[in-house]
DRENPA-980123 format. One record per residue (C-alpha): x, y, z; residue in three letters; residue number from 1. Coordinates in steps of 0.001 Angstrom, whole numbers, m for minus. Example, Ala and Ser with C-alpha at 12.3 -4.5 7.8 and 13.67 -1.06 7.14 Angstrom:
         u         v         w   res     n
     12300     m4500      7800   ALA     1
     13670     m1060      7140   SER     2
//
This chain:
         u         v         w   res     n
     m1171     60314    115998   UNK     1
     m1428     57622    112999   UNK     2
      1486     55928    112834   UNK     3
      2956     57007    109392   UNK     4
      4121     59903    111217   UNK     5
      6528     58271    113290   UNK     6
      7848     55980    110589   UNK     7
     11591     55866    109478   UNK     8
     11954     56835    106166   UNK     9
     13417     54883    103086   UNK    10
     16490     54476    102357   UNK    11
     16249     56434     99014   UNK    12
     14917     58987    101065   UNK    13
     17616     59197    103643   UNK    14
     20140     58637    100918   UNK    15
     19343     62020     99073   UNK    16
     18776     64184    102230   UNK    17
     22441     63076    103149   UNK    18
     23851     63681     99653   UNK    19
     21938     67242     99063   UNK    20
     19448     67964     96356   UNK    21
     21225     68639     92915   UNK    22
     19088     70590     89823   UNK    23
     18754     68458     86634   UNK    24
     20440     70736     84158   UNK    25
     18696     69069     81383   UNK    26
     14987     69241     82124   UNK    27
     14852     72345     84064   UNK    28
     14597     74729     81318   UNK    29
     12127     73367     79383   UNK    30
      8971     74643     77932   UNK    31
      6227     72328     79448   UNK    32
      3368     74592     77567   UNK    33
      5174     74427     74158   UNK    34
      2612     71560     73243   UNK    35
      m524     73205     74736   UNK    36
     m2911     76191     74652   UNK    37
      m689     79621     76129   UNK    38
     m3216     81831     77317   UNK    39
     m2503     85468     76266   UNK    40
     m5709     87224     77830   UNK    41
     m7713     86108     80797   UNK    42
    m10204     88010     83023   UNK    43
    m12006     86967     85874   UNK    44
    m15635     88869     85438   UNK    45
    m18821     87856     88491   UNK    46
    m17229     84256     88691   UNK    47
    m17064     83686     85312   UNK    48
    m13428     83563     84028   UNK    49
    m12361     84701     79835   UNK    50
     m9689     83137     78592   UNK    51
     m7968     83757     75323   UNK    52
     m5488     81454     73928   UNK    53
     m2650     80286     71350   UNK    54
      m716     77151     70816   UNK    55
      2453     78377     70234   UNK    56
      2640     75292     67682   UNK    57
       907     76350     64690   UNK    58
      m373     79646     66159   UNK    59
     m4119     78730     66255   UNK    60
     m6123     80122     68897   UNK    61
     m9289     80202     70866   UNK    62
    m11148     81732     73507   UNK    63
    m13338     80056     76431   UNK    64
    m15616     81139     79204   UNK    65
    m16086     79529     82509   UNK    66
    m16705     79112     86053   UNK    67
    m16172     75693     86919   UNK    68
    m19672     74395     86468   UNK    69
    m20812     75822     83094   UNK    70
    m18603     76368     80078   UNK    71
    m18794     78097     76357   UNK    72
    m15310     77422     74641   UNK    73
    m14350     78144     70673   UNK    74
    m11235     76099     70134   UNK    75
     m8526     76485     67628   UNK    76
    m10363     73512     65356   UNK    77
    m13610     76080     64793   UNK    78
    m15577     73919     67299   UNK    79
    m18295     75809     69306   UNK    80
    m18896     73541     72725   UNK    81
    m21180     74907     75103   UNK    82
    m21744     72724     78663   UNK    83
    m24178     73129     81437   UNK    84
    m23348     71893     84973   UNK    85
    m25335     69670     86874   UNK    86
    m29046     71074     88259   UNK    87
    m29322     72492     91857   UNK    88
    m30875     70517     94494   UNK    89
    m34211     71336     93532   UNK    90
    m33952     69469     90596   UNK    91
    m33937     72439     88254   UNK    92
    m31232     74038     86431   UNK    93
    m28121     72225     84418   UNK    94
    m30409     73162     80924   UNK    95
    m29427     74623     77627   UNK    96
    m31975     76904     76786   UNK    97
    m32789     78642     73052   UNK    98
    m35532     81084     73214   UNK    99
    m35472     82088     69108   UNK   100
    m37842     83625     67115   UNK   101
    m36767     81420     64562   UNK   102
    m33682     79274     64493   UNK   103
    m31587     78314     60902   UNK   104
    m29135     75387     61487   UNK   105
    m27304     74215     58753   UNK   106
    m24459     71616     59332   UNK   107
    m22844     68491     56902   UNK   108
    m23963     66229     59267   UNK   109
    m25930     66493     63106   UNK   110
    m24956     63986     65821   UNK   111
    m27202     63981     68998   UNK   112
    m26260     61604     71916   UNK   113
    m28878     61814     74941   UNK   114
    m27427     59645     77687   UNK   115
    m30365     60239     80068   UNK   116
    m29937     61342     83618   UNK   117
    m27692     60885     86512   UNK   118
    m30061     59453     88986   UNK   119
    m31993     57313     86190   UNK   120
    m35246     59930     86943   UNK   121
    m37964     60294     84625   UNK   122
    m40329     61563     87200   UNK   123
    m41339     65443     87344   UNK   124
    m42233     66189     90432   UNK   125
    m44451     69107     91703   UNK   126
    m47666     70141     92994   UNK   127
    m51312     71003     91916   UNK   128
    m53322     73569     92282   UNK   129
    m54031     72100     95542   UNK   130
    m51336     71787     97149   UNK   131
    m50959     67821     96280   UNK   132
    m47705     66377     94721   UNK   133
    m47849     65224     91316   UNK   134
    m45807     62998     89600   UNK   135
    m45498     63129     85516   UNK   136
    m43391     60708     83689   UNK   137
    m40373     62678     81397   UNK   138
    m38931     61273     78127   UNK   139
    m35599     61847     77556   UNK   140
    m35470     62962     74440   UNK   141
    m38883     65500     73921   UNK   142
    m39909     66928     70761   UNK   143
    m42561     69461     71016   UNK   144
    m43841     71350     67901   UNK   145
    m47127     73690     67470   UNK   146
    m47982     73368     64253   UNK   147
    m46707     71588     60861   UNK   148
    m43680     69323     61036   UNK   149
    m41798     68128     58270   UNK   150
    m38901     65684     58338   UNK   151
    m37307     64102     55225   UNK   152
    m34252     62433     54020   UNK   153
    m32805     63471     50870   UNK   154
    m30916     61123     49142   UNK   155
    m30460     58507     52240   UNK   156
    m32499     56804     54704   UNK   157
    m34409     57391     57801   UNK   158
    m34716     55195     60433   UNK   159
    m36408     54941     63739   UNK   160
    m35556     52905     66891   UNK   161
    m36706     52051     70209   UNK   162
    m38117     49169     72920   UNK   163
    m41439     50152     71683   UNK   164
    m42559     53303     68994   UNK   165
    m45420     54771     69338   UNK   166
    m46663     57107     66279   UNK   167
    m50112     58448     67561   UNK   168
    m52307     60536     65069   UNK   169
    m55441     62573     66495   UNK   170
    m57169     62447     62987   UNK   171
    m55323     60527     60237   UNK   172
    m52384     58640     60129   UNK   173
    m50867     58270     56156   UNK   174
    m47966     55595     55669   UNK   175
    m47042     56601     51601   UNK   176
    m44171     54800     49915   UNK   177
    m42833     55743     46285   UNK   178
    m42210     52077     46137   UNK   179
    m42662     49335     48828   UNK   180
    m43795     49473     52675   UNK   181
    m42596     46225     54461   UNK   182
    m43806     45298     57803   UNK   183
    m41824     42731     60056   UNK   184
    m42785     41429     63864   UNK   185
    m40135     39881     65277   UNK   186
    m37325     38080     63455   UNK   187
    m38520     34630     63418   UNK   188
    m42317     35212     63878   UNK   189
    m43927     38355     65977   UNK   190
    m47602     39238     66015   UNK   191
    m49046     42435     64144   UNK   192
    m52453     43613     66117   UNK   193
    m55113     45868     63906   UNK   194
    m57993     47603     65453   UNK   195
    m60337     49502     63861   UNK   196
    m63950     50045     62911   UNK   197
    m63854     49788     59040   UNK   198
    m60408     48334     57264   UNK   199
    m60511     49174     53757   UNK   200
    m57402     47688     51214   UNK   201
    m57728     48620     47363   UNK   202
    m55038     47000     45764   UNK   203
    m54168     45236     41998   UNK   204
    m53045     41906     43778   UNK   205
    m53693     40783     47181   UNK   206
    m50864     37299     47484   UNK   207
    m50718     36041     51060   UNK   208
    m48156     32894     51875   UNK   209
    m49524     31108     54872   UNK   210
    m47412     28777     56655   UNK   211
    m49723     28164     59592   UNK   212
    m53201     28972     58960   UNK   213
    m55842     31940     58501   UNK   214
    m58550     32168     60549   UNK   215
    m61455     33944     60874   UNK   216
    m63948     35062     63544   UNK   217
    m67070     37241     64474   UNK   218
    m70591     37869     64066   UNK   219
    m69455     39768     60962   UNK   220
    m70557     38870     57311   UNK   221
    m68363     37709     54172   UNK   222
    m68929     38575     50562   UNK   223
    m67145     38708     47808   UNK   224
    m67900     40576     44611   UNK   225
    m66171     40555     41339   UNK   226
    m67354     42622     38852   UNK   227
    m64767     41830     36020   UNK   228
    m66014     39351     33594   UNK   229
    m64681     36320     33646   UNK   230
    m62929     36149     36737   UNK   231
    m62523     33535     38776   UNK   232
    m62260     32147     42141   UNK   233
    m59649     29160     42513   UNK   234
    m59339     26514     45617   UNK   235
    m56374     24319     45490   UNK   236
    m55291     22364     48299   UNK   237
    m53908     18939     49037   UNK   238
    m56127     18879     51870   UNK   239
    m59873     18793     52641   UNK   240
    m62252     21712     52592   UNK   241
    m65374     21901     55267   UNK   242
    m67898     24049     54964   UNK   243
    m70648     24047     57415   UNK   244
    m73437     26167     57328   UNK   245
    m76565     26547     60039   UNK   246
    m78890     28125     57794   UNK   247
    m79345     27960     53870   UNK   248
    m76454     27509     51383   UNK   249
    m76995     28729     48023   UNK   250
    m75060     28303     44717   UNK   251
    m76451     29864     41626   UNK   252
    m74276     29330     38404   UNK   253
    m75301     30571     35030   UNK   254
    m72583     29028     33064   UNK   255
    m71889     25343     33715   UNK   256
    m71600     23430     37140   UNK   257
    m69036     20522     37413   UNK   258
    m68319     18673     39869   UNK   259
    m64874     15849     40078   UNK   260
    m63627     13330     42307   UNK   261
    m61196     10437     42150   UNK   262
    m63150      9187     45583   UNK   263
    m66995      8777     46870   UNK   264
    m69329     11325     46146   UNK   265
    m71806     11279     48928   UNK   266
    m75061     13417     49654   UNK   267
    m77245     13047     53185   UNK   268
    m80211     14939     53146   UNK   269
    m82228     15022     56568   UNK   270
    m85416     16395     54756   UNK   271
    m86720     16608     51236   UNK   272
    m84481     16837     47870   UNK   273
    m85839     18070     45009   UNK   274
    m84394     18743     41084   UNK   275
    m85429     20388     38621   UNK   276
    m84324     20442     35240   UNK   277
    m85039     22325     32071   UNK   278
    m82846     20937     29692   UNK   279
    m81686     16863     29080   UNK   280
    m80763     14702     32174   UNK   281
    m78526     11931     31819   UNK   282
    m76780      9522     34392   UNK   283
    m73980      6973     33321   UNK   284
    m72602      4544     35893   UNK   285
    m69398      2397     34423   UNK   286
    m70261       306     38127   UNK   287
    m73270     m1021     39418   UNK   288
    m76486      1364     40080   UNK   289
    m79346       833     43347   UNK   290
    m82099      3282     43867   UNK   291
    m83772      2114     47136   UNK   292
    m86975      4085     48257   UNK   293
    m88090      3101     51823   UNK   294
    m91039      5146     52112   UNK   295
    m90226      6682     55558   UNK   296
    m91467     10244     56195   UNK   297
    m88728     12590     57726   UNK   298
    m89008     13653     61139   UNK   299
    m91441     16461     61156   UNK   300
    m92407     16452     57729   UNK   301
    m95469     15510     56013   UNK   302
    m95763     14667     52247   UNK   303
    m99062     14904     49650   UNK   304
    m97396     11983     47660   UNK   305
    m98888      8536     48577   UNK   306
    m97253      6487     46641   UNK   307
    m93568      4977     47723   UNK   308
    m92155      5634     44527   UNK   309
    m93344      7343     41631   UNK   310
    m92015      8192     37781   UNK   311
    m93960     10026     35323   UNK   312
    m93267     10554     31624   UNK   313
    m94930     12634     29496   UNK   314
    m95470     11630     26076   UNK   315
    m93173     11997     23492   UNK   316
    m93768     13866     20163   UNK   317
    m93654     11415     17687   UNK   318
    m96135      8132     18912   UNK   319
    m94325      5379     17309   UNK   320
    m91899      6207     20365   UNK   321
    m92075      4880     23583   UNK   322
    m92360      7679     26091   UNK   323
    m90813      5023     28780   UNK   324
    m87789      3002     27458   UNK   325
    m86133       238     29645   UNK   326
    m83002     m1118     27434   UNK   327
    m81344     m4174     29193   UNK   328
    m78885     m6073     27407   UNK   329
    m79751     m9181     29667   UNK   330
    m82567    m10282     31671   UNK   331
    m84968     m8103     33317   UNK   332
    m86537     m9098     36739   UNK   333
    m89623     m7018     38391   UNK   334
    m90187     m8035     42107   UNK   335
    m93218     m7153     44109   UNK   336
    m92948     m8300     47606   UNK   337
    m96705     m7568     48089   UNK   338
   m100076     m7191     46457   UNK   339
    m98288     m7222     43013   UNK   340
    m97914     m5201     39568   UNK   341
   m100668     m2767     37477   UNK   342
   m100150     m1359     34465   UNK   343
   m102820       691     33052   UNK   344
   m102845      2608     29577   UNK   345
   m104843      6246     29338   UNK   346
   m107959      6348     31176   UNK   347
   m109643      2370     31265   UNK   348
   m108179      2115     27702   UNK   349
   m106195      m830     28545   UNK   350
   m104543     m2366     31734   UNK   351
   m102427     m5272     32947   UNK   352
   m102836     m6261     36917   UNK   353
   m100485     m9340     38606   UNK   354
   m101334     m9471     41877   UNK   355
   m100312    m11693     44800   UNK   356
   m103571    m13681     45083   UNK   357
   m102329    m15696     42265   UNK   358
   m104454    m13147     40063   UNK   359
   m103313    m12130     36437   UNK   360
   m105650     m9409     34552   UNK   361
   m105078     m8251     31338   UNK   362
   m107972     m5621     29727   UNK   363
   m107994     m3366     26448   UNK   364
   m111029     m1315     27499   UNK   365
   m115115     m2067     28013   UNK   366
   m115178     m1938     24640   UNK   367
   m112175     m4006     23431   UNK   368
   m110928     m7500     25035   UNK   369
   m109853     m9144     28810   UNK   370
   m107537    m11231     30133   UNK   371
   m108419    m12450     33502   UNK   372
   m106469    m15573     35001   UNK   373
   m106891    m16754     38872   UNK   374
   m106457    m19841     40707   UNK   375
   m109737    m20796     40359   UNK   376
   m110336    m20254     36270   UNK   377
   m109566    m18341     33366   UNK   378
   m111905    m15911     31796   UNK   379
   m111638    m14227     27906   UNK   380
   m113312    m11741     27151   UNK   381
   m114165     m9069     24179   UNK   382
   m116541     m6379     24225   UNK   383
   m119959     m7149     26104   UNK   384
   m120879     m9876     24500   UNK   385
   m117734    m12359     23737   UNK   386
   m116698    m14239     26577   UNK   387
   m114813    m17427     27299   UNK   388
   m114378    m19513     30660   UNK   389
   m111564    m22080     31793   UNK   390
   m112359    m23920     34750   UNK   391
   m110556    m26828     35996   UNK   392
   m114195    m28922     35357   UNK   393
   m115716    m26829     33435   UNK   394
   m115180    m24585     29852   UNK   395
   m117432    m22503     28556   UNK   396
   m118349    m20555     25383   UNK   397
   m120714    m17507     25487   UNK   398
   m121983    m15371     22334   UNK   399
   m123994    m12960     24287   UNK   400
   m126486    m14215     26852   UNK   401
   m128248    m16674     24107   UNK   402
   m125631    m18291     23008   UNK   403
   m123522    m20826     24695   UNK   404
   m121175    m23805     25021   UNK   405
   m120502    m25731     27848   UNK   406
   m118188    m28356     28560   UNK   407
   m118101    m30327     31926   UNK   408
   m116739    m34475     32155   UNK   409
   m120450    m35613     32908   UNK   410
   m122078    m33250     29989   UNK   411
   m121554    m31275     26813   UNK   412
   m124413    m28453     26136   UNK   413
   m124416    m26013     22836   UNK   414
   m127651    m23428     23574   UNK   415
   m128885    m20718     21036   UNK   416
   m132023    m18500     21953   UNK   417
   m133873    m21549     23810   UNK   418
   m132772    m24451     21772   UNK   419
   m129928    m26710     23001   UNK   420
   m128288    m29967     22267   UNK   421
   m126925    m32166     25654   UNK   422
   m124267    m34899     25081   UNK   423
   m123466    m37331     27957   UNK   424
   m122250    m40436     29052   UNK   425
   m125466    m42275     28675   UNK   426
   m127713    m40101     26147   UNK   427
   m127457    m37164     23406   UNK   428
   m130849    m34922     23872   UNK   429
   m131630    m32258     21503   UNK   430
   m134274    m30150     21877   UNK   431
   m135576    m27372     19978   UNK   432
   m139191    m25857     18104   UNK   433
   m138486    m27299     14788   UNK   434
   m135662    m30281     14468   UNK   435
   m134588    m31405     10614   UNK   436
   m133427    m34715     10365   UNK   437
   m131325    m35890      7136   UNK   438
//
């Protein structure tokens, strides 16, 4: 036998055995159900018991059925509670079930509370058509509708919650706002994923504040198109702006192109550059200017063009201008590291050649006059028959091929069709058909 059995008992205890039991007066005719429900019918019906009741208070009543496990009770406040017991051990059962053919609720306000299960389960379990055991994973709250469903909020606001929402449409999913639509992932920063095949936005004004960066990737193609005149496309940034392109780049402007920079303005071109312009060209430097032509063909490339360097001017419209005009408010310097300068004028109406073999030609034509200086003598010409000859030993005079004077240190000779007259040193000799002497 435990041992509380055999215990003495307390002194209170043994106190009031020994001095009897005596009623409280007081309390013992008091109502202990004045304060509650006082049932006035109740009938006990398959299990099920129906109750009626009143509080004796302020005469309000109600009525409840019951057995324990399930319960449908109208109180004296005009509440309507209806509660299903737990399920069976098969897992069904412990469901409140509506089978309608329509159903009209209409309340001031609707408070559901879904608490989820006992045991945590959201796993259906039950078998195929073969025999094997499936599982199927249950929400807790399900909302299954065949056909049309409409939910608005009048007046107020709805709202949506969860770990993760999910709103999947089979065909077309429509987000419409009578005002704004505001998207937010994560408080301080989240991520917002789009998938699709085409993405479509058509929209008065497209503003976008970037505090990291925008990137984009794939195979895909950019264009834009504005078909509003005068629009315009503005880049402003306190930073730099790289383009690079693997295959052609093309700009075509029909108003006017303009380019600015407080730094360097630099162009490398691995090939060939070309301009061409319709209008004026002008270039003004406030520094210094170089143009340096090396002459080198680029890798791969072959050019018709033999010459190093080459400008052409066509001539102007009015010939007392010079179709060519070098203006230099100080000296002007031409260097020719080889072979020298040429300047020629039409075709063989004129020319000027300095060359590096200490040669300096100057002609107007075959038909006009010649310049022709090297280190070995100077020759003047005109036309075919006028020439002149600077030697250091020798100068000569020549009126055609009959005439002629000729001056050397050891002999002076004047000729003319035959007839000549020889000064030197040591004799004067004339000699001629016919001489006449005065």
């Amino acid at each position: 036998m435990p041992d509380s059995v055999n215990q003495t008992p307390s002194n209170s205890t043994q106190s009031k055995v020994a001095g009897g039991f005596t009623p409280d007066v007081q309390t013992l005719g008091k109502n202990y159900y004045a304060e509650g429900p006082v049932p006035e019918f109740s009938q006990m019906l398959g299990g099920f018991v129906i109750t009626a009741y009143e509080f004796p208070e302020d005469g309000s009543k109600g009525i409840a059925l019951y057995n324990g496990k399930t319960a449908f009770h109208i109180d004296n406040n005009n509440n309507i509670t209806i509660s299903a017991g737990p399920p069976g051990q098969s897992g069904c059962g412990g469901k409140f079930v509506l089978n309608t053919q329509a159903q009209i609720q209409k309340a001031k306000s609707v408070a559901i509370e879904v608490t989820g299960r006992d045991d945590g389960g959201v796993q259906s379990k039950g078998t195929n058509a073969d025999g094997n055991v499936e599982e199927e994973t249950m929400p807790s709250y399900s909302l299954k509708v065949y056909g049309p469903v409409n939910i608005e909020a009048i007046g107020g606001d709805a709202a949506v919650k969860g770990d993760n929402v999910t709103v999947n449409a089979s065909s077309t999913l429509n987000l419409k706002s009578g005002k704004d639509i505001n998207i937010q992932a994560g408080e301080n920063g989240g991520k917002i994923n789009m998938y699709g095949g085409t993405f479509e936005l058509n929209t008065g004004f497209f503003n976008k504040n970037l505090t990291g960066g925008e990137y984009s990737e794939g195979p895909g193609e950019f264009k834009v198109t504005q078909n509003k005149k005068g629009a315009s496309v503005t880049i402003d940034t306190p930073g730099e702006v790289k383009y690079t392109v693997n295959g052609n780049y093309t700009v075509g402007v029909k108003g006017d192109y303009t380019i600015g920079t407080e730094g360097h303005y630099n162009i490398n071109v691995d090939k060939d550059a070309a301009w061409a312009i319709k209008g004026k060209f002008s270039q003004i430097v406030d520094g210094k200017g170089k143009i340096e032509v090396k002459g080198q063909e680029a890798k791969g490339g072959t050019s018709s063009q033999q010459e190093t360097f080459v400008i052409k001017a066509a001539a102007p419209k009015k010939k007392s201008l010079a179709a060519l005009l070098f203006d230099a408010g100080g000296k002007q310097e031409f260097l020719a590291a080889q072979d020298g300068f040429k300047f020629e004028i039409g075709k063989q109406l004129a020319s000027l050649e300095l060359t590096d073999k200490n040669k300096f030609s100057v002609t107007t034509g075959k038909a006009l006059g010649a310049i022709n200086i090297d280190e070995k003598q100077v020759i003047v010409e005109h036309g075919k028959t006028a020439k002149m000859t600077i030697k250091p030993e020798e100068v000569s005079l020549a009126q055609n091929k009959t005439t002629q004077l000729t001056m050397k240190p050891d002999e002076s000779k004047l000729e003319n069709n035959g007839a000549y007259v020889s000064v030197k040193p040591a004799e004067v000799k004339v000699f001629a058909p016919m001489i006449y002497l005065n």
